[in-house]
C-alpha positions as CSV (number, residue, x, y, z in Angstrom):
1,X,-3.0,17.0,-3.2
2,X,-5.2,14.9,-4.9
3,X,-8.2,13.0,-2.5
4,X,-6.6,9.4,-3.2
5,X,-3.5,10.8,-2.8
6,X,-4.5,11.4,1.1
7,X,-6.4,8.7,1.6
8,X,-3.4,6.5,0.8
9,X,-1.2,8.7,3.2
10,X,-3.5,8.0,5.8
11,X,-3.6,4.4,5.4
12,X,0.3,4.7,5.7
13,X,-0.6,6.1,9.0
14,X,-3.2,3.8,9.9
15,X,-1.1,0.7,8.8
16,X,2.1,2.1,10.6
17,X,0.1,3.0,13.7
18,X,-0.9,-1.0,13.8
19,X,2.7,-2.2,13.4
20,X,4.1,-0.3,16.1
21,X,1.4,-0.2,18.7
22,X,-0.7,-2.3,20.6
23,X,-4.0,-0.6,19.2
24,X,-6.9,-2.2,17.1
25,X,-7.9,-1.3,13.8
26,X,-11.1,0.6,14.7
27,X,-9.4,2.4,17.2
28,X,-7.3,3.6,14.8
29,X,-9.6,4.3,12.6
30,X,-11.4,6.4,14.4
31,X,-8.5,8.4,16.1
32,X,-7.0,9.5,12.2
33,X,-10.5,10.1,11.4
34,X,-11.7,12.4,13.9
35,X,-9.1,14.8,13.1
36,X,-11.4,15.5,10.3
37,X,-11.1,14.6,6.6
38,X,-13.7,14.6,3.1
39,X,-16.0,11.6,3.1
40,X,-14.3,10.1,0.2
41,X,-10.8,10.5,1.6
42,X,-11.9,8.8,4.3
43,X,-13.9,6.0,2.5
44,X,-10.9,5.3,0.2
45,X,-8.6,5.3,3.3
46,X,-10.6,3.3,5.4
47,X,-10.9,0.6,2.4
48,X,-7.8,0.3,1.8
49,X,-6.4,0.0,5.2
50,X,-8.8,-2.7,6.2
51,X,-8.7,-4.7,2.9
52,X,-5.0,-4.8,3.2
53,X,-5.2,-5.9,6.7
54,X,-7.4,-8.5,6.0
55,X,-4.9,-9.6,2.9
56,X,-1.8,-9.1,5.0
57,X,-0.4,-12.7,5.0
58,X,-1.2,-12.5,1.3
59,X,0.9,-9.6,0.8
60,X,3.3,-10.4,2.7
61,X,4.3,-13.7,0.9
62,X,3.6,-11.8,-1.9
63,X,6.5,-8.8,-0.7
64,X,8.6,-12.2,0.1
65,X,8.5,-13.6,-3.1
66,X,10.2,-10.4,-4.5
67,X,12.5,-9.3,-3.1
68,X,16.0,-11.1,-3.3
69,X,18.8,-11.5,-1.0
70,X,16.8,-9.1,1.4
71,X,15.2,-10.2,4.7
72,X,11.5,-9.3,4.8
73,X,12.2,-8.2,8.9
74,X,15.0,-5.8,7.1
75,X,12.1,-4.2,5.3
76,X,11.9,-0.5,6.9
77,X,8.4,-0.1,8.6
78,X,7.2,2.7,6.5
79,X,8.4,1.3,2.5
80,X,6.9,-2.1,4.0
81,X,3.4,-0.5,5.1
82,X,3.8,1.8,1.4
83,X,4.4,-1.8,-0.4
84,X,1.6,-3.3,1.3
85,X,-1.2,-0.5,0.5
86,X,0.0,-0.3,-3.1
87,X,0.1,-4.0,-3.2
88,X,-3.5,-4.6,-1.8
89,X,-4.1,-2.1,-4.5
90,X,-2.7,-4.1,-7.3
91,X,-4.4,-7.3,-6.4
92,X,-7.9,-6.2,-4.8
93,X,-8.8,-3.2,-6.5
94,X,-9.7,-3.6,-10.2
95,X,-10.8,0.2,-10.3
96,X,-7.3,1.2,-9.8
97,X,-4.6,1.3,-12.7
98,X,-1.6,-0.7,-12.1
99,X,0.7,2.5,-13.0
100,X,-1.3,4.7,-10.5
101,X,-0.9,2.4,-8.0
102,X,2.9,2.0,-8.5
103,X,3.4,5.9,-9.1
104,X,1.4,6.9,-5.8
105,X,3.3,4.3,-4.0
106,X,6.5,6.0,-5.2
107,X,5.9,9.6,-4.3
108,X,4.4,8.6,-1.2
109,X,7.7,6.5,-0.2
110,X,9.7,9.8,-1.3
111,X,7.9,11.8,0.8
112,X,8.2,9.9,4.2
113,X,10.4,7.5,3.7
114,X,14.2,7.1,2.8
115,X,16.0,9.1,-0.2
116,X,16.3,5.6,-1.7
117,X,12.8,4.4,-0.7
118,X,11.0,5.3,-4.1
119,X,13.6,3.3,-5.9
120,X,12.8,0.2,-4.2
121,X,9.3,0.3,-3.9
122,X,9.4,1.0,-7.6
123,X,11.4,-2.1,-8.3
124,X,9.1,-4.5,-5.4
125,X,5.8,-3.2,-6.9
126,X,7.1,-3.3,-11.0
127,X,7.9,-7.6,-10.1
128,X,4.7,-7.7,-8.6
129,X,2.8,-5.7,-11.4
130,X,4.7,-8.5,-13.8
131,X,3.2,-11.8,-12.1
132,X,-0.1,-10.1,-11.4
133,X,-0.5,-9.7,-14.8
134,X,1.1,-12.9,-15.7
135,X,-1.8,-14.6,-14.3
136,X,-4.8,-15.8,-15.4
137,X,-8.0,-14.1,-14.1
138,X,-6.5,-11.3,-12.2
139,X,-6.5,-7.5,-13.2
140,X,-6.8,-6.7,-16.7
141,X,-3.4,-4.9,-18.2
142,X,-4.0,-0.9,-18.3
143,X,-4.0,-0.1,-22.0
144,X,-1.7,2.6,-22.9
């Protein structure tokens, strides 16, 4: 497994941990990361989980504008949480590709999630790759 590959699982944790318990971010932190882990596993994860929690009303509109005739509170926890990391991703982190983003994001929700979880995370992030790129300013197009 590759070191951004775990770094996003542990965001996952971190993120899921924050949804469903009354701990802080920090706390959390620290707890996943005292279990041990590479310095750059835990650099990318730590970025990530506290960029997307400081973008989360962001994301979250941006998860809303998406998907259709689907109630955002309907969302399970864990492809919400996998949305939100590979969103943040997608809109904050211009070192990332848009199809790495979208592919982790994928096997990740196959992993933990539902057997039809990678098919809709595929089909939130690929409408949200689409107006990200459709703007002006934002994250240049991967070329091929």
């Amino acid at each position: 497994m590759g070191k951004r590959r775990k770094a996003r699982e542990l965001a996952l944790e971190a993120l899921y941990r924050l949804e469903i318990a009354s701990e802080g971010l920090d706390s959390v932190l620290e707890d996943i990361f005292s279990r041990g882990c590479e310095e750059e596993v835990r650099s990318y994860a730590e970025r990530l989980t506290r960029e997307t929690v400081l973008h989360l009303g962001e994301i979250d509109r941006t998860i809303e504008g998406v998907v259709e005739h689907w109630a955002f509170s309907r969302i399970a926890i864990l492809d919400k949480n996998i949305l939100r990391f590979a969103i943040c991703e997608l809109l904050h982190f211009k070192d990332v590709p848009t199809k790495v983003s979208i592919d982790e994001a994928i096997e990740i929700a196959k992993r933990y999630s539902t057997p039809d979880s990678g098919r809709f995370v595929n089909g939130v992030l690929d409408r949200v790759a689409k107006d990200v790129e459709a703007r002006p300013s934002t994250k240049p197009v991967e070329s091929a």
